[in-house]
C-alpha positions as CSV (number, residue, x, y, z in Angstrom):
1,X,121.9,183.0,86.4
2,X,119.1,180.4,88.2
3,X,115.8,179.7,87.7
4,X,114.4,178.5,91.3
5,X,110.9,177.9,90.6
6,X,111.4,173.8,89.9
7,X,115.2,173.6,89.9
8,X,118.4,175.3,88.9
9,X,120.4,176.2,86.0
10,X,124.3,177.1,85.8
11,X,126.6,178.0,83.4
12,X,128.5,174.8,84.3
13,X,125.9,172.9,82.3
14,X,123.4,171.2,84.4
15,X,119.8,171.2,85.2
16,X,120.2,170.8,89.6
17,X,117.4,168.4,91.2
18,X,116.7,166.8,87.9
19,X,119.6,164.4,86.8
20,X,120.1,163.8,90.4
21,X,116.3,162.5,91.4
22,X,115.8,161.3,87.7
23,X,118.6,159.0,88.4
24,X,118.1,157.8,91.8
25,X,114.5,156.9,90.7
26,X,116.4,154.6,87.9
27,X,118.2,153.2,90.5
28,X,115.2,151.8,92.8
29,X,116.1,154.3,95.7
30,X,112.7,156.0,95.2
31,X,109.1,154.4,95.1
32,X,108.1,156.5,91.9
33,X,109.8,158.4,89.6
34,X,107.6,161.6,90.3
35,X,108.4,161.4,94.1
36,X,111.0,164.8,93.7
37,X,111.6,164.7,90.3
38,X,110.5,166.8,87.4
39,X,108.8,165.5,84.9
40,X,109.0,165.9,81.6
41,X,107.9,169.0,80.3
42,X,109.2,171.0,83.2
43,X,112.7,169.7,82.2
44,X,111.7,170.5,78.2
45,X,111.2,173.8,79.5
46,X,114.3,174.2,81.6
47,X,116.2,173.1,79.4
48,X,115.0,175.6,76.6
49,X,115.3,178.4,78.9
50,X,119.2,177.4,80.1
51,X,119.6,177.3,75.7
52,X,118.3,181.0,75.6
53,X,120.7,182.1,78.4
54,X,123.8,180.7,78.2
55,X,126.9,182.1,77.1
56,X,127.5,182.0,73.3
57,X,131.3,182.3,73.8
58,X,131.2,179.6,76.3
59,X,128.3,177.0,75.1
60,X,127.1,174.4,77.1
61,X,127.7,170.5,76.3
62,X,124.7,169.3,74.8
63,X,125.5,165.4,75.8
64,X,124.4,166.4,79.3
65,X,121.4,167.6,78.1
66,X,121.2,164.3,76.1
67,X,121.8,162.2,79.3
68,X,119.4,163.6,81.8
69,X,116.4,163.3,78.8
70,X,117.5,159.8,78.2
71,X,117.2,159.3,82.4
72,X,113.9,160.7,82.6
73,X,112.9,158.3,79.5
74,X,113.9,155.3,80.9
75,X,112.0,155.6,84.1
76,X,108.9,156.7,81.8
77,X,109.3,153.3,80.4
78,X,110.2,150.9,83.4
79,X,106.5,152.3,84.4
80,X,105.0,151.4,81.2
81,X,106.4,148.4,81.6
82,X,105.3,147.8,85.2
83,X,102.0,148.6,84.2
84,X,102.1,146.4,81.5
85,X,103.2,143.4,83.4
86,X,100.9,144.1,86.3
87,X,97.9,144.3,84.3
88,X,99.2,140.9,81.9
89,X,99.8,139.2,85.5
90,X,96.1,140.0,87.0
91,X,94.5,138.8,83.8
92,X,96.7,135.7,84.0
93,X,95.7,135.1,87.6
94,X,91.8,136.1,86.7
95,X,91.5,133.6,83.5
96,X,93.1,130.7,86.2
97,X,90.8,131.0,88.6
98,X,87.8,131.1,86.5
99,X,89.2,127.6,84.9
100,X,89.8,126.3,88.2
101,X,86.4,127.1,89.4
102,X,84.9,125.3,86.5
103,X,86.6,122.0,87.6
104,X,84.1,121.7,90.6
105,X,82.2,118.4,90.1
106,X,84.8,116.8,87.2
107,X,86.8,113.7,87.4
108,X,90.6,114.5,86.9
109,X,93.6,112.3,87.0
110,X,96.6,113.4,89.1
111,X,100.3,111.9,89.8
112,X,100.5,109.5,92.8
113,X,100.0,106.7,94.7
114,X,98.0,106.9,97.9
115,X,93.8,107.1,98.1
116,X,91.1,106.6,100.9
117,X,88.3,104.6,99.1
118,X,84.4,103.9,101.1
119,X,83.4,100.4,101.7
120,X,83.4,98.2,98.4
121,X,85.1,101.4,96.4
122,X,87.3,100.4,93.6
123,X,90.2,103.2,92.8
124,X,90.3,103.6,89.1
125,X,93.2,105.5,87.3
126,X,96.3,104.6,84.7
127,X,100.2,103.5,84.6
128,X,102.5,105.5,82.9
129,X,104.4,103.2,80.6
130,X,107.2,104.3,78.9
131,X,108.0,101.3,77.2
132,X,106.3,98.1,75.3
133,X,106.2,95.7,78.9
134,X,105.9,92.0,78.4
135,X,104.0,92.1,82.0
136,X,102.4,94.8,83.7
137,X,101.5,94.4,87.2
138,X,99.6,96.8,90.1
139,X,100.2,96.1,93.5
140,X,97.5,97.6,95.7
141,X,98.7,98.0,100.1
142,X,96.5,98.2,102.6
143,X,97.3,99.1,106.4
144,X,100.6,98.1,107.8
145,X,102.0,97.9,103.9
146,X,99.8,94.8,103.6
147,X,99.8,93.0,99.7
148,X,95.4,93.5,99.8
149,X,95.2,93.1,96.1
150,X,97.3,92.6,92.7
151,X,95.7,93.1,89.3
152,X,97.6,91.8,86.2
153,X,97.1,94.1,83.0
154,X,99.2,92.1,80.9
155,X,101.3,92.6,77.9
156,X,100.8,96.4,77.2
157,X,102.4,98.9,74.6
158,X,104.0,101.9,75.9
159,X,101.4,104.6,76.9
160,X,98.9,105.2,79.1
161,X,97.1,102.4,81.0
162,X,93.5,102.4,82.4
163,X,93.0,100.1,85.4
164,X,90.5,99.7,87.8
165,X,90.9,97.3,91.1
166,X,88.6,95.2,93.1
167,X,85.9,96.5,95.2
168,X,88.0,97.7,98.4
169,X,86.9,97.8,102.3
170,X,86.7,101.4,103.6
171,X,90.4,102.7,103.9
172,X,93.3,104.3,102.9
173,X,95.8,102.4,100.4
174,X,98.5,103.1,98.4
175,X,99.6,101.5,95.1
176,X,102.5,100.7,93.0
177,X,103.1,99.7,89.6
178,X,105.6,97.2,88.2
179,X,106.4,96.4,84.2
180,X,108.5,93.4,82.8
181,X,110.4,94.7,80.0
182,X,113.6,93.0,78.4
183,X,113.2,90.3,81.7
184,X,114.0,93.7,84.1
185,X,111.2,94.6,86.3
186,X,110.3,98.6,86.7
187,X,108.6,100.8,88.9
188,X,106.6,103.2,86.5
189,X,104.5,106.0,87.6
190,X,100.5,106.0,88.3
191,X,97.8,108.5,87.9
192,X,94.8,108.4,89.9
193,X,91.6,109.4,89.1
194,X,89.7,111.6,91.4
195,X,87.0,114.0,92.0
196,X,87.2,117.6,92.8
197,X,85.2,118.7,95.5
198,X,86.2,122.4,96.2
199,X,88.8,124.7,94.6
200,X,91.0,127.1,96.4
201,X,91.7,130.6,94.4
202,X,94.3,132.7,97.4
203,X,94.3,136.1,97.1
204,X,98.2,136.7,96.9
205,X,98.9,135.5,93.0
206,X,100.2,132.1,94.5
207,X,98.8,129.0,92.5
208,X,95.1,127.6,93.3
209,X,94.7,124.6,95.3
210,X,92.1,121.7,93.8
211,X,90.3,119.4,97.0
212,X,90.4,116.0,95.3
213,X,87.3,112.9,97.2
214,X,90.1,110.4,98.6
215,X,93.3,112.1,97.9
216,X,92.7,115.9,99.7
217,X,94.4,118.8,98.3
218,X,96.7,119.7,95.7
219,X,98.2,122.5,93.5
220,X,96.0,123.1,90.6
221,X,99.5,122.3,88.4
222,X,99.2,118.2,89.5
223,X,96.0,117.7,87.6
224,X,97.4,115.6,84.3
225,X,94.2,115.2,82.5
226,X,90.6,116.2,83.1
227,X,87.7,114.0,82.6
228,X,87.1,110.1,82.1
């Protein structure tokens, strides 16, 4: 006997066009899992009806059964779950950029080493110092990797460092930082401080981009600290 109205039913046991699109929607091959599959209830009620009508002295295998509902289960829940992790990702994305627009205006400090200053500018920031330094030392370059300036901060624990240089002529410089410990001398990192002048949210869930006054832009992940 068949029922044709949605799909088939044999005495050989299966439900035809629903174990078949059921599974290639499991497998990716399809864009939805309603695409040319039955859903649920229709294959509820096919199955009932192939119960009714089969063949008492030959009964179908009821693991079949078992395997085509557990099929059309697990696609119902990979779409839960893509809902779920669609909707968790465009809150995500929503709360970042309304936290990145807020930094308009604030002073942040971010990882580096290079800054354009305007005439008699100082560039203010701290060193990274892992370790207690018997001498800690910021080299400031100008043009043509020029020495320009050289503050000493002294003995310093380990931690962070404020420092601030001289007034500066209009330019672009870079810096580096140098600490004495155990008579070795180190490079050790340097966080500048900066304004933000503009924030960049893009449209296509990638990570917002900060403007910073003297440095220019940057992913929204290299801001270390916000404020003085």
């Amino acid at each position: 006997m068949s029922i044709t109205n949605s799909g088939s039913i044999t005495n050989s046991g299966s439900i035809q066009g629903i174990g078949q699109s059921q599974q290639t929607a499991v497998n990716g091959t399809q864009n939805t899992a309603t695409n040319d599959a039955l859903d649920k209830s229709q294959f509820l009620s096919l199955l009932l009806a192939q119960i009714e009508n089969q063949d008492p002295l030959n009964p179908q295998d009821s693991s079949e059964f078992t395997t085509q509902l557990a099929q059309i289960t697990s696609v119902e829940n990979l779409e839960s779950i893509n809902k779920q992790i669609s909707g968790l990702t465009s809150s995500l994305q929503l709360s970042q950029s309304l936290n990145a627009k807020a930094l308009v205006g604030e002073n942040v400090l971010v990882q580096g080493n290079t800054m354009s200053v305007q005439d008699s500018g100082k560039i203010t920031g701290e060193v990274q110092l892992l370790a207690n330094s018997e001498a800690l030392t910021l080299n400031i370059y100008g043009a043509g990797n020029q020495l320009v300036d050289q503050v000493q901060l002294g003995a310093s624990a380990a931690g962070n460092i404020n420092f601030s240089t001289n007034a500066l002529q209009a330019g672009t410089y870079s810096l580096t930082a140098t600490a004495l410990v155990n008579g070795e001398r180190y490079n050790v990192p340097i966080n500048l401080a900066a304004k933000v002048d503009s924030v960049t949210i893009p449209g296509n869930g990638e990570e917002s981009t900060v403007s910073l006054a003297g440095i220019g832009d940057l992913p929204l992940s290299s801001i270390r600290k916000i404020g003085n």
